[in-house]
DORO-264676 format. One record per residue: residue number from 1; chain; x, y, z of N, C-alpha, C in turn. Coordinates in Angstrom, 1 decimal. Layout:
BEGIN
 num cadena    nxx    nyy    nzz   caxx   cayy   cazz    cxx    cyy    czz
 NUM      A      X      Y      Z      X      Y      Z      X      Y      Z
...
! end
This chain:
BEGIN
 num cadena    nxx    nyy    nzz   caxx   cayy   cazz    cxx    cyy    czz
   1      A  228.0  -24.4   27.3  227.7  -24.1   28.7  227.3  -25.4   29.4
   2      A  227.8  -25.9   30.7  227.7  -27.0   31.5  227.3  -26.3   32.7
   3      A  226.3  -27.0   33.3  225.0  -26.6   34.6  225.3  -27.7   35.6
   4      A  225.3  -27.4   36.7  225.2  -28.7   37.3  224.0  -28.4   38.7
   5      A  222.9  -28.9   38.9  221.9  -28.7   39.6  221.8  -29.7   40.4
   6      A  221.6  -29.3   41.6  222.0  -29.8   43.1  220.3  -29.5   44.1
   7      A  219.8  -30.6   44.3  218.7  -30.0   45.0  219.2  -30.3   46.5
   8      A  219.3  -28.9   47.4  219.6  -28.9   48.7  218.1  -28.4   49.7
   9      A  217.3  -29.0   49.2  215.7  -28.8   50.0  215.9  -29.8   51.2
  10      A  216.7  -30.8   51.4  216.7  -31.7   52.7  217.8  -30.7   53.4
  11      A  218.9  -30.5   53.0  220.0  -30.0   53.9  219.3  -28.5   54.5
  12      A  218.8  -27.8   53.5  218.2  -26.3   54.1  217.2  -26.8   55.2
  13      A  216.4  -27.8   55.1  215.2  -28.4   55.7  216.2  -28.9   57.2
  14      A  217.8  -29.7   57.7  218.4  -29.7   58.4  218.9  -28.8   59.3
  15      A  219.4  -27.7   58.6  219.4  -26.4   59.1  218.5  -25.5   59.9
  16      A  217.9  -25.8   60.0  216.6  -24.8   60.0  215.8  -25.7   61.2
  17      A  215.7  -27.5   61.2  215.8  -28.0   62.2  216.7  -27.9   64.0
  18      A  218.5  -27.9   63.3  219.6  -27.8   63.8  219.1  -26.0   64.4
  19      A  218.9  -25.2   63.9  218.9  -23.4   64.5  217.3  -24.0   65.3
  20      A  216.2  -24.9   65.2  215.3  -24.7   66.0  216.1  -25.3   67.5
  21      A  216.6  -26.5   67.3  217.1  -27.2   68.5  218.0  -26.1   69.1
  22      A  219.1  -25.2   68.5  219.8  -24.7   69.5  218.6  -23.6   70.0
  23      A  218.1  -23.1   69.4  217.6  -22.0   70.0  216.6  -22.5   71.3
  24      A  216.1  -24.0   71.4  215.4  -24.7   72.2  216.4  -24.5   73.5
  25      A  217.6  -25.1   72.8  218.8  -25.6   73.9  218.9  -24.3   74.5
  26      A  219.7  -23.2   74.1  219.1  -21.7   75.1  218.2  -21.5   75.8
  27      A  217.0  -21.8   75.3  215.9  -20.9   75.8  215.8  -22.4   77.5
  28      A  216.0  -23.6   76.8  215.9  -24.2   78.2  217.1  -23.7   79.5
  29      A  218.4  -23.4   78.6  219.4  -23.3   79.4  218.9  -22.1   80.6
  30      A  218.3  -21.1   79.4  218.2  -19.8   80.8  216.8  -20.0   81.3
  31      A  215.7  -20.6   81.6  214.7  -21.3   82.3  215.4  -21.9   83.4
  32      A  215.9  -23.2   82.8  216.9  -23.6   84.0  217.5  -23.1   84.9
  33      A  218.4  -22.0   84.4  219.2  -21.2   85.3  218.6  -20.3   86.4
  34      A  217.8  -19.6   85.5  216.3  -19.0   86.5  216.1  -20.1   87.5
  35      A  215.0  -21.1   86.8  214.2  -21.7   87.8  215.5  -22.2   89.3
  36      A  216.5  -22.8   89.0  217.5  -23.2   89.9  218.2  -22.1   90.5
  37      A  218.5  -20.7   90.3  219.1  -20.0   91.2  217.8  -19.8   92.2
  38      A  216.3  -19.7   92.2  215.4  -19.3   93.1  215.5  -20.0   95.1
  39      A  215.8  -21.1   94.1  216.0  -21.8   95.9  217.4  -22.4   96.4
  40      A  218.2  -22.1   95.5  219.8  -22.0   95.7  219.7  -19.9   96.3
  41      A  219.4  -19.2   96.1  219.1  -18.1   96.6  218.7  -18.3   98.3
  42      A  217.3  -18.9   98.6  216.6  -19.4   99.5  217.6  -19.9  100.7
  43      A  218.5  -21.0   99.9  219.3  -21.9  100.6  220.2  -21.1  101.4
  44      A  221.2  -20.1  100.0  222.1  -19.3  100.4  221.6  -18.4  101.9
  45      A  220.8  -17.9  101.9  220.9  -16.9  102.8  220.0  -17.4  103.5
  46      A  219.7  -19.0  104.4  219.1  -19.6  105.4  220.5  -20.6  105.8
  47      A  221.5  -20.4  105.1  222.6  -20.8  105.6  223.7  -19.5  106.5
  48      A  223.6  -18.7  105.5  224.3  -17.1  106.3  223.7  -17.1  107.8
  49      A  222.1  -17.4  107.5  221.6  -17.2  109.0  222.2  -17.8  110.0
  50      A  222.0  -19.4  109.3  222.8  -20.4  110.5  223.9  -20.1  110.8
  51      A  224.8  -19.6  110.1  226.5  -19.1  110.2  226.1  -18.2  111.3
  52      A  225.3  -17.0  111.0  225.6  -15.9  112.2  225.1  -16.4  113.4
  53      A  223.9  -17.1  113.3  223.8  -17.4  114.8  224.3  -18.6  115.3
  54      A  225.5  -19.3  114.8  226.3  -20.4  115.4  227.3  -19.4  115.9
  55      A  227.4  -18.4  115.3  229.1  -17.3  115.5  228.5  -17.0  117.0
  56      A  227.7  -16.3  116.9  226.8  -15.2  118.2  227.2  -16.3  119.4
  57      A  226.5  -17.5  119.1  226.2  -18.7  120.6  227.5  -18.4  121.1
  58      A  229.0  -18.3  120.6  230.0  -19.0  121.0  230.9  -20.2  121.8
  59      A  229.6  -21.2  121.6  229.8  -22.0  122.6  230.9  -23.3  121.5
  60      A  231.6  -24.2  122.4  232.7  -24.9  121.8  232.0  -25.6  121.1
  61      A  230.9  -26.6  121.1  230.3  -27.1  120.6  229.7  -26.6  118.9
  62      A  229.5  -25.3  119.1  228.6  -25.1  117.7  230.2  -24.6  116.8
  63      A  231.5  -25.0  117.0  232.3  -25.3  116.2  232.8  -25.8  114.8
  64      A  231.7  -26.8  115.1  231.3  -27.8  113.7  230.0  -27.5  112.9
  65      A  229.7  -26.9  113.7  228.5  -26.4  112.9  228.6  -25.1  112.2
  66      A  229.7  -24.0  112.6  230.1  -23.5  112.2  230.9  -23.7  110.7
  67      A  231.7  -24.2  111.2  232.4  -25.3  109.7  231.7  -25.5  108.9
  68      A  230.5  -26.4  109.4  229.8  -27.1  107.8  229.1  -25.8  107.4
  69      A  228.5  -25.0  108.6  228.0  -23.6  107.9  228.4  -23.0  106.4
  70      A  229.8  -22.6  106.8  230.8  -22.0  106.0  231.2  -23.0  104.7
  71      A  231.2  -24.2  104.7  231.4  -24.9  103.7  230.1  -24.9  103.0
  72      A  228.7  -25.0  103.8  227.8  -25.2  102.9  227.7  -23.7  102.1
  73      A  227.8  -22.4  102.5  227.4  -20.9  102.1  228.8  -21.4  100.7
  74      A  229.8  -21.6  101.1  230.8  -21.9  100.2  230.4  -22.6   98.9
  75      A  230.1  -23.7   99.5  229.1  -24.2   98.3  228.2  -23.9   97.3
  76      A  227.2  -23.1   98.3  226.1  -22.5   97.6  226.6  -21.7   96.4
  77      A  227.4  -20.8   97.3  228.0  -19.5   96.4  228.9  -20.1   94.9
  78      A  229.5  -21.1   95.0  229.9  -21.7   93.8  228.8  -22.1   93.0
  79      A  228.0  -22.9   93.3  226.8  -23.3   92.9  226.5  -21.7   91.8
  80      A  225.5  -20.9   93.0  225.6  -19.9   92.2  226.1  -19.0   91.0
  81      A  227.6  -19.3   91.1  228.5  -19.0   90.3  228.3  -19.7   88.7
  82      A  228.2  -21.1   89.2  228.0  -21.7   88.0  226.6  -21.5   87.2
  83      A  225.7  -21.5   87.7  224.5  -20.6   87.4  224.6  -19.5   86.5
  84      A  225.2  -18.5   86.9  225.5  -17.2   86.8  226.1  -17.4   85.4
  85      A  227.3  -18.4   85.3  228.2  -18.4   84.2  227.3  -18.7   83.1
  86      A  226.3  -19.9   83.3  225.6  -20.8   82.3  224.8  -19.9   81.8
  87      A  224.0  -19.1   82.4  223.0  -18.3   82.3  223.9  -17.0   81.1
  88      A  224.9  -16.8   81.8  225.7  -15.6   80.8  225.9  -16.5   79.3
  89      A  226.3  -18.1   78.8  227.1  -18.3   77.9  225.3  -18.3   77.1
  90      A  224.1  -18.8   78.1  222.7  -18.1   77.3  223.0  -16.9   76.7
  91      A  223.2  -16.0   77.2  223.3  -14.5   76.3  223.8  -14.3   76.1
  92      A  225.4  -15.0   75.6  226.4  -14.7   74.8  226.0  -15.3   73.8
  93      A  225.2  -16.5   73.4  224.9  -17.1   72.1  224.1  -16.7   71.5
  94      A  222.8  -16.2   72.3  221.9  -15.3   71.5  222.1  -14.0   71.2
  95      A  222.8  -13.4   71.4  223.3  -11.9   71.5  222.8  -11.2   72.1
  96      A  222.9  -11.4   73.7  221.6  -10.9   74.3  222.8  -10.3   75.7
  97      A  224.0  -10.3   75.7  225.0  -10.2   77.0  225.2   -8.4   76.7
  98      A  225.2   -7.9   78.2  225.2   -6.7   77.8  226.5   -6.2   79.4
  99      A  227.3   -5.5   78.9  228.1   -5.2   80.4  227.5   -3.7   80.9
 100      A  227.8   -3.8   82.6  227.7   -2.9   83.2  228.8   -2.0   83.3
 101      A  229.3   -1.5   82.5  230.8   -0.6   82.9  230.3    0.5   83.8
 102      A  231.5    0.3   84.9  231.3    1.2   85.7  232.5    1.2   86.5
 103      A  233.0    2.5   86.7  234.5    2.7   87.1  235.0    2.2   88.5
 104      A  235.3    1.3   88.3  235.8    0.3   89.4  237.7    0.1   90.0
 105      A  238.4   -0.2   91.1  239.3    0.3   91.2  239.7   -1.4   91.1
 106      A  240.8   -1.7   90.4  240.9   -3.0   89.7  241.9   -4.0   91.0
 107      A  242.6   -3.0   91.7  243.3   -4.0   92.8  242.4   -4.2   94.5
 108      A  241.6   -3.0   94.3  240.3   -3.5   95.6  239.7   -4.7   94.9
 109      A  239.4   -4.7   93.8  238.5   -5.9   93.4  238.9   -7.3   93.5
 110      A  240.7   -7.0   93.3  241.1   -8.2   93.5  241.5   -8.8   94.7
 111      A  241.7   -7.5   95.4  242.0   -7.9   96.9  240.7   -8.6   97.2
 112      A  239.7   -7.5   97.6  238.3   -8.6   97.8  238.6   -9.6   97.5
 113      A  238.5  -10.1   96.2  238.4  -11.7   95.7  239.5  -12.3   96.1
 114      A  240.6  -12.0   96.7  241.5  -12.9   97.3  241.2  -13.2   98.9
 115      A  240.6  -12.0   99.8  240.1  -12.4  101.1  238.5  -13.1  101.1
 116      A  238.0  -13.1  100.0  237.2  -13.9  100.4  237.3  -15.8  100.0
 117      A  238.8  -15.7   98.8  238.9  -17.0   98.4  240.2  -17.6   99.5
 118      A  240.9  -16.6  100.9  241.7  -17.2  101.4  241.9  -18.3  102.0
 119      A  240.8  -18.4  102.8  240.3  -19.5  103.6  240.2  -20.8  102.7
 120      A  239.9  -20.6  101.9  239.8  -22.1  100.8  241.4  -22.4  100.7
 121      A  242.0  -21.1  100.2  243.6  -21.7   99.7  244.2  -22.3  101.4
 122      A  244.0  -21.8  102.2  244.0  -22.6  103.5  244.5  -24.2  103.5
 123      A  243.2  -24.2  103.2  242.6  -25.5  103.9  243.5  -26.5  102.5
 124      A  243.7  -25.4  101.3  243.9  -26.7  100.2  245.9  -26.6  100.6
 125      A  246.3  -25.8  101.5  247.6  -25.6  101.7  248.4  -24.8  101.2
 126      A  248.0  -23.6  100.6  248.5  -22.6   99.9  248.2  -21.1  100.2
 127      A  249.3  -20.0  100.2  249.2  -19.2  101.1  249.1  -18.0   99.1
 128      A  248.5  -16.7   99.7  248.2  -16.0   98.4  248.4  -15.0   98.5
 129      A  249.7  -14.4   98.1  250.1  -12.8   98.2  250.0  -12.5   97.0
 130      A  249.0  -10.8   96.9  249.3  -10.1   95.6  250.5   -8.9   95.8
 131      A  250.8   -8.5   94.7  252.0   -7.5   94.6  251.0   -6.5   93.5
 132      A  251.1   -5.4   93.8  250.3   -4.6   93.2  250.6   -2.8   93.6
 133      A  251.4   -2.6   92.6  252.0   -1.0   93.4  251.2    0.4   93.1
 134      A  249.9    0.2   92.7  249.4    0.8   92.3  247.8    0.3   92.0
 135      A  247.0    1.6   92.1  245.4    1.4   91.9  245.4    1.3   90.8
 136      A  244.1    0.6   89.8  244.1    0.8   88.2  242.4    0.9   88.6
 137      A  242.1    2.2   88.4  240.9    2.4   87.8  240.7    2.7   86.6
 138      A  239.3    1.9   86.1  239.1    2.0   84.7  237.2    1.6   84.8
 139      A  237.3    1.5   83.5  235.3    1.3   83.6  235.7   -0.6   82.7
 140      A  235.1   -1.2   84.0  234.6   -2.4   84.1  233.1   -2.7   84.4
 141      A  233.1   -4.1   84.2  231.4   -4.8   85.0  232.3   -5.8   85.7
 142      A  231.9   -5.4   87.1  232.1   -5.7   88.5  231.8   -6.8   88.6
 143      A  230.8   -7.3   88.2  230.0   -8.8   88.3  230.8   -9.4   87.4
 144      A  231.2   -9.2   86.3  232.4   -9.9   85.2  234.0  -10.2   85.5
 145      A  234.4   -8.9   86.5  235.6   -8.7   86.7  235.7   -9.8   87.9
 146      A  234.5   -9.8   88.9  234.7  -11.1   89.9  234.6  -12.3   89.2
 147      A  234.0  -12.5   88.2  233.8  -14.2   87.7  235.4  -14.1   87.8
 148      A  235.9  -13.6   86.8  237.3  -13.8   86.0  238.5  -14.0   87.2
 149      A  238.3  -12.9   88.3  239.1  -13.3   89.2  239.3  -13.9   90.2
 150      A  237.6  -14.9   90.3  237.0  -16.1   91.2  237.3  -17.1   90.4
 151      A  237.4  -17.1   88.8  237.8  -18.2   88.4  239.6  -18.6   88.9
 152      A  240.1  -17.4   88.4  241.6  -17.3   87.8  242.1  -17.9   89.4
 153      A  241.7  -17.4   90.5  241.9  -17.6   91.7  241.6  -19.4   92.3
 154      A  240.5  -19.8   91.9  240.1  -21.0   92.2  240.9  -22.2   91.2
 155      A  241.4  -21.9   90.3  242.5  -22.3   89.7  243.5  -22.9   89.9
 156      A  243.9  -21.3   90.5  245.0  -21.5   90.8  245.4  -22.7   92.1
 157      A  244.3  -22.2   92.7  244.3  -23.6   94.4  243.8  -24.7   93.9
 158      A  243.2  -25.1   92.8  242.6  -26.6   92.7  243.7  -26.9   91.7
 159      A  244.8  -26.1   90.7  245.8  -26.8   90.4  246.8  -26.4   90.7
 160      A  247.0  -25.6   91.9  248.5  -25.2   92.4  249.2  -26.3   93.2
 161      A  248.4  -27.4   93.5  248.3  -28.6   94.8  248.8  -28.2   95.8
 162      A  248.9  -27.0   96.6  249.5  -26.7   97.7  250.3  -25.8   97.6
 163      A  250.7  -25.2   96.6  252.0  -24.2   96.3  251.8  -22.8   96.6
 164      A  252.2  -21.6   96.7  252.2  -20.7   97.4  251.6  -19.7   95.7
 165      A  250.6  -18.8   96.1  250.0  -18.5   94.9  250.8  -17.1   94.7
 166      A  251.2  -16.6   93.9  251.8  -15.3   93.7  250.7  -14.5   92.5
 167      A  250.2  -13.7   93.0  249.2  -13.0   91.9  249.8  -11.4   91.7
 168      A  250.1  -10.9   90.7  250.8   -9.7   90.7  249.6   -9.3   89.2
 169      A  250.0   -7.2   90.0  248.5   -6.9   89.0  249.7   -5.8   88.6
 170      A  249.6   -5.4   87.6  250.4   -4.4   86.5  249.6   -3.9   85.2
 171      A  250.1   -2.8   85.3  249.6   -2.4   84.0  250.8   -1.8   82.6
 172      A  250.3   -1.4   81.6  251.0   -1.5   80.5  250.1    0.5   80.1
 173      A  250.7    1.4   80.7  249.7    2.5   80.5  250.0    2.8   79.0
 174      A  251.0    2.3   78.1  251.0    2.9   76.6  250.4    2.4   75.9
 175      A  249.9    0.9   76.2  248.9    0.1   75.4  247.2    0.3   76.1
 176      A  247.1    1.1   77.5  245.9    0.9   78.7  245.3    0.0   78.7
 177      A  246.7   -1.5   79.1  245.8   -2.4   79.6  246.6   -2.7   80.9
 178      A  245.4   -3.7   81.6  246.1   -4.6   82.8  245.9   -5.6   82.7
 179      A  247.3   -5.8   83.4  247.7   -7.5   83.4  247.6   -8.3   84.6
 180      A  246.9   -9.4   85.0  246.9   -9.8   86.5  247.5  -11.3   86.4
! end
């Protein structure tokens, strides 16, 4: 009989280090995320204000103010977004992500998210028709289904460089899935 004995008391001792640091690294991540969406929140909707009451004035002048309004709420709201994401990939690592399903109609959703991302493909020179012959309702999280199609969307205009976005939504009813 041949034995061979291995003392692994440093590597168990690295491990155990390594699981305290991520678990640090989480717990700061979602602190952070918290503490920084509070006055990114604040900002957001002291910018909306400014937007409506530059809209209301209508005078030629509050033009540009208008503009940077809308770029800054633009801003914010990405900002936000990114928040939102970081804060989720926190509770996907801990096992702590939980969805909201709730029956949602899958081409309003995306419509939404294409008129509120129009103006951007605008200005980056790209125009964005969906094709969609049909509603797909199903049970989603609403807040999940916009990341995916705020991403998929923002995408497309920061690498389309100008090109015309064609988004087509279909389904596959013998497998019950959709495709966007």
């Amino acid at each position: 009989m041949t034995g061979i004995c291995l003392d692994i008391t440093q590597r168990k001792k690295l491990e155990e280090e390594l699981r305290a640091a991520i678990d640090l690294r989480d717990e700061f991540m979602s602190v952070a995320s918290h503490e920084l969406k509070t006055p990114l929140t604040a900002l957001h909707m002291q910018l909306q204000l400014l937007l409506r009451i530059a809209s209301k004035s209508g005078a030629v002048s509050d033009s540009k103010v208008i503009e940077l309004s809308k770029a800054a709420v633009a801003s914010a709201q990405d900002l936000a977004n990114l928040l939102d994401e970081l804060l989720d990939v926190t509770y996907i690592r801990v096992g702590k992500m939980s969805l909201d399903l709730t029956q949602i109609d899958l081409r309003q959703s995306l419509t939404d998210q294409i008129e509120l991302i129009r103006e951007s493909a605008s200005q980056k020179g790209s125009s964005i028709t969906l094709t969609a012959n049909q509603s797909i309702v199903g049970q989603w999280d609403p807040i999940r289904i916009s990341q995916v199609l705020s991403n998929l969307l923002s995408n497309a205009i920061k690498y389309g460089e100008g090109k015309p976005i064609q988004v087509t939504l279909s389904t596959d009813d013998l497998r019950k899935i959709a495709r966007i």
